[in-house]
N, C-alpha and C positions, 0 to 999 in steps of 0.2 A: 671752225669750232661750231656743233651745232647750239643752236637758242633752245633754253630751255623753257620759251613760253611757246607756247601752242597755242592757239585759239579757233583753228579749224580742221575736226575732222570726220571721216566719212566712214560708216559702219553700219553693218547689214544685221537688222535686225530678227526676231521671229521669236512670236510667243509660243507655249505651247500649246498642241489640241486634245481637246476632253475624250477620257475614257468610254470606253463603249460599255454600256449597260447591258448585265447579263442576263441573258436567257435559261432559265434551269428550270427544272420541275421537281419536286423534290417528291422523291420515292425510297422511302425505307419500308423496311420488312414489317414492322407494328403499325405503318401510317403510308398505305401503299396510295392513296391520292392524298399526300401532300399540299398538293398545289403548287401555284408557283412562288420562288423565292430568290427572282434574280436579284442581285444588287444594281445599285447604279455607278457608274461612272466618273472617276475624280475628276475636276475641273484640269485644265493646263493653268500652266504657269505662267504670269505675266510679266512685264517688261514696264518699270517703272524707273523713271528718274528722280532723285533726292537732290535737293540743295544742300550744300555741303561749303560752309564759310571757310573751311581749311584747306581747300583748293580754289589755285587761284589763276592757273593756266589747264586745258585739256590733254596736258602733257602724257598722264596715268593712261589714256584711250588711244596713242596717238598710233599702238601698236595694236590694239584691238579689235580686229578687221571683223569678226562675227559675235554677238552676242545672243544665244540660242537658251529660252527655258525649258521646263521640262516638261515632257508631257504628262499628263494626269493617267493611271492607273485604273483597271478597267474591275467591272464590279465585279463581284464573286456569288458561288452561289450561301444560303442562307442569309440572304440579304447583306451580305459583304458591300459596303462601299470600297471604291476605287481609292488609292490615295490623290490627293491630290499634289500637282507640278509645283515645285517651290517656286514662288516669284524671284525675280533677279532684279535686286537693287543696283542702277549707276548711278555714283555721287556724282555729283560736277558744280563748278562754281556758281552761284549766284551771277543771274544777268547772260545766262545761256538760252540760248534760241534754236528750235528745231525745225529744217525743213523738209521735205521730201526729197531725197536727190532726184527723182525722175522728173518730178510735176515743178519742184522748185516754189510746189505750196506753204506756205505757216501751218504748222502741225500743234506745237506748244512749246510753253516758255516756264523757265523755272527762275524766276525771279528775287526769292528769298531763302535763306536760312531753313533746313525744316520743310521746304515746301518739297509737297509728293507728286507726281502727276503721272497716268500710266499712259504710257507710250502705246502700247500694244497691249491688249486684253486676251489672255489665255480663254482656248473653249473650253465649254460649257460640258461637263461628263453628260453622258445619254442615260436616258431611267431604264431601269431595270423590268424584268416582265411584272415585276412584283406591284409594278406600280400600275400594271395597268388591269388589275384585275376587277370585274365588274359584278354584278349577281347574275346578268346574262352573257358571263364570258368570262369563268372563273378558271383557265386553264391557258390566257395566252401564251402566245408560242412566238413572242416575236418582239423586240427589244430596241431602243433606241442607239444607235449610232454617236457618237462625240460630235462636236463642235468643229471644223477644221481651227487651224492653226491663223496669224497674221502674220506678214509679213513684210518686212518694208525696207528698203534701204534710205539711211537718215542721214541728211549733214546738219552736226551740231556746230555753232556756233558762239563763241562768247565774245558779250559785247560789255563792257567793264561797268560795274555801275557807280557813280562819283556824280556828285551833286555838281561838281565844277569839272568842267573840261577845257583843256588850253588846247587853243588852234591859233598857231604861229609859223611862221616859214623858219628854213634850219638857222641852228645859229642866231635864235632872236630872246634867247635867255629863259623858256621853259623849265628846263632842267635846274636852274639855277634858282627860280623864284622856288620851285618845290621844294627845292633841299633848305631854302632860307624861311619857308613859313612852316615845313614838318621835319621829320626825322628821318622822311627816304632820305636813301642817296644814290640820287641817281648819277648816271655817268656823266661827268662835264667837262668838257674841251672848248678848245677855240678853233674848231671849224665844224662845216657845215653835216648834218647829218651824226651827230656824237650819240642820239638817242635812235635804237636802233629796235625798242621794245616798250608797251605803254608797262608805264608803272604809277602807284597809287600813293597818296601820301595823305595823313590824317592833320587837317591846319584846326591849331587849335584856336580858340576865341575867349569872351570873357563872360566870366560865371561859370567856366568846368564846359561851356559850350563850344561843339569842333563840327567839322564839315569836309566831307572828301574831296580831294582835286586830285585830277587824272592828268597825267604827262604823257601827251601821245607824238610819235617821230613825227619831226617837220613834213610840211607839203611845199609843192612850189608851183607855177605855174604850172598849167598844162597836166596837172596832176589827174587829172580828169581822163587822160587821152596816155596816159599810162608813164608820164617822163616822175625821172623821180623813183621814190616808194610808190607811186600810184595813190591811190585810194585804200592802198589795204588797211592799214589803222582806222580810217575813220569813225566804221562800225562802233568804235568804243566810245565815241562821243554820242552818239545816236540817243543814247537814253540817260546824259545829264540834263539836269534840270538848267542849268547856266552855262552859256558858253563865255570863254573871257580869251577875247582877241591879244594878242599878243605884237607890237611892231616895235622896232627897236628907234628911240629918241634920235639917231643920227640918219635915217631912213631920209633922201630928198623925197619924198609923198609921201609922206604917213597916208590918208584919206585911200591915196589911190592901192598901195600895197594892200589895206582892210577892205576896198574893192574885189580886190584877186584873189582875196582869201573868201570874202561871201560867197563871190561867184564860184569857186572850186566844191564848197559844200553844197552849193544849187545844183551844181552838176550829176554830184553824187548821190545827193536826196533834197527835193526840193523841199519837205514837210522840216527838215531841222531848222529854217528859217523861220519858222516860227517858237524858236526858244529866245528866251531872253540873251540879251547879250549885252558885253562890258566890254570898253576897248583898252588896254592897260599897255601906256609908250614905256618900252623899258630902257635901260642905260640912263637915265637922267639924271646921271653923278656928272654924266660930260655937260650939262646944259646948266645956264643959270635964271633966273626966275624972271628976267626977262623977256630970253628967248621962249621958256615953256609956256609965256603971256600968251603970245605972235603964235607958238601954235595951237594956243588951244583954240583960237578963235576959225583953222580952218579945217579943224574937224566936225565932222558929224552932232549934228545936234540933236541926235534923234535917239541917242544912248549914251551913259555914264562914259565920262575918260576919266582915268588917273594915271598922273605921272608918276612912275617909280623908278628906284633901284635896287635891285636885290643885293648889292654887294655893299650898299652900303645902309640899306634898313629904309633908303626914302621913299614915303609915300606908302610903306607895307602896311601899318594899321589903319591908312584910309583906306587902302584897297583891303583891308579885311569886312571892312564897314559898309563900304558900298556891297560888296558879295553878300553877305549876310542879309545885308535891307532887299537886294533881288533874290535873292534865293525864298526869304521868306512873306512875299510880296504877293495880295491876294490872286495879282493874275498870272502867276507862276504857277504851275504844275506842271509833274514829272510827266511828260507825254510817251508813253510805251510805243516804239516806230517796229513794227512787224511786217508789215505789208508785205507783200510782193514785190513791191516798188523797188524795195530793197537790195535784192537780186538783181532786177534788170540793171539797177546804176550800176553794182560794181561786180558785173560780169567781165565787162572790160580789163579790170585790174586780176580778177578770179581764176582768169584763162590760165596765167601760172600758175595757180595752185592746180590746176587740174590737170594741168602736163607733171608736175610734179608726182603727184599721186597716181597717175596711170602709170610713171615710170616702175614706182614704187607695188606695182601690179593690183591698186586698186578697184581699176577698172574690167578687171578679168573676168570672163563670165564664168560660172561656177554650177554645175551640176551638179544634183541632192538627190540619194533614191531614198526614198522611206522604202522600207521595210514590210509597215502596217498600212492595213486598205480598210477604209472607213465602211466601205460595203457589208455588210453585215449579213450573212446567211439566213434565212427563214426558218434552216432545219436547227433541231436543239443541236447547242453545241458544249451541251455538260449534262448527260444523263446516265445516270451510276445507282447502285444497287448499295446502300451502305448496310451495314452488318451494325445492330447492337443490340 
């Protein structure tokens, strides 16, 4: 059965190009040197992306292999403007990222609610002769050309955005704390690999105050070098503010387990190492308060632990307490990770989505004839004899 979340896909874009400004002379029968009276040429149509909080996967795009504006309408004579290309709005969710499929450059990011941002800029319509008329040259014969068009092939990207992000190996109680501090519900089993798509949950706090946490599928060792899900969820932790480690209270090394998990995220982006981080032992319904003594002492002293259990409430409103006090902590801030860097780590894991999508014939090369030649003749190309 296919998933109905998407979060990466690849789509060839193209604004449109500006109307050619006309060349005319206007000659009627009462007003035989008229003059000139080209119009000018409508702009093309751009290509802008909307933030849109009502989508929450790029499922809507997953089939939309071209997205093409219009072009702008070319001037007319009696100073006729050209229409201009209507711009073309894509919604997409908050926390989307755009790169160049060729260069694998950062183009832009649509971050919020409401946010605009144009991807591709429509050209510019050409001036008409009308505009170019002077006192020692009140008859030109000769018009400006459009703008050409852009064009670009773009992989969008969304990377989920939640103030807290869980990074746990499978099967270490993720899904389970989400459903016990918000109202997702996410899928939960007893074995490894149960969450198979991130999903979001809103944990509420005290005074009407809440905070997002992101449930993203287990990683495991080696996750780096593709065993496993690979790397491919990661991306969605990339722009929480808070990471909160995850290891399960019956683990023989807590310490070293929360090793293989740092190191997996260094692999894949060294820069997320510098977000704050929580270490939360989960199952601690099986431990009793002696033993959670004995380990707290051989954990890490260099970040928060808290011992909890989601299944039976322990330890949840300290670990609400602590998240809250680092989330709103002055040397916290949301660090936006775009780089390029980005790509190079999880090309590795990427390589399947792009066998995928070549199968899916995205990779096919594709020939466009226009029609219209920007070239522009010198000779008039609208002169008529009007009757009135």
């Amino acid at each position: 059965m296919e998933s109905n979340f998407v979060d990466y896909v690849k789509i060839l874009c193209r604004s449109g190009k500006g109307g050619r400004g006309s060349m005319h002379l206007k000659h009627v029968k009462y007003n035989y040197n008229g003059g000139p009276d080209g119009g000018d040429g409508g702009r093309g149509g751009s290509i802008i992306l909307r933030g849109n909080h009502n989508y929450w996967t790029l499922l809507h795009l997953k089939y939309q292999r071209h997205i093409f504006a219009e072009h702008g309408g070319n001037g007319g004579k009696d100073k006729c403007h050209g229409t201009d290309g209507h711009d073309i709005y894509v919604d997409v969710p908050p926390g989307t990222v755009v790169y160049n499929a060729e260069t694998g450059k950062f183009v832009c990011d649509v971050s919020y609610d409401g946010q605009e941002v144009v991807l591709l800029k429509g050209g510019r319509g050409g001036l008409g002769n009308f505009q170019f008329r002077t006192a020692t040259n009140q008859a030109p014969r000769y018009a400006q050309p459009g703008e050409p068009m852009e064009e670009m092939t773009v992989i969008l990207e969304l990377k989920l955005l939640a103030d807290v992000g869980l990074v746990g190996f499978p099967n270490a109680g993720k899904s389970t704390l989400v459903s016990a501090l918000s109202n997702a519900k996410p899928k939960i089993a007893n074995y490894p690999f149960t969450t198979m798509e991130p999903s979001l949950g809103i944990v509420g706090y005290r005074d009407n105050k809440s905070f997002v946490m992101a449930d993203i599928p287990g990683i495991i060792e080696g996750a780096s070098e593709g065993r496993g899900l690979g790397l491919r969820f990661l991306r969605h932790i990339e722009r929480n503010s808070l990471l909160l480690f995850m290891v399960p209270g019956d683990t023989e090394n807590i310490k070293h387990e929360y090793e293989v998990l740092l190191n997996e995220l260094r692999q894949f982006n060294p820069e997320m190492l510098g977000k704050h981080r929580v270490l939360a032992v989960t199952k601690c319904d099986l431990l009793d308060e002696e033993l959670i003594d004995m380990l707290r002492e051989t954990l890490p002293d260099d970040l928060p632990v808290v011992f909890i259990s989601a299944v039976t409430g322990y330890g949840l409103e300290e670990l609400k307490d602590v998240l809250w006090r680092e989330l709103n902590s002055e040397s916290n801030k949301l660090e936006v990770i775009t780089s390029t860097d980005t790509l190079i780590h999880r090309d590795k894991d990427m390589s399947r989505f792009a066998q995928e999508l070549a199968q899916e014939g995205e990779d096919e090369e594709i020939e466009y004839v226009d029609l219209e030649d920007f070239e522009y003749d010198d000779e008039i190309d609208d002169f008529e004899v009007e009757e009135k």
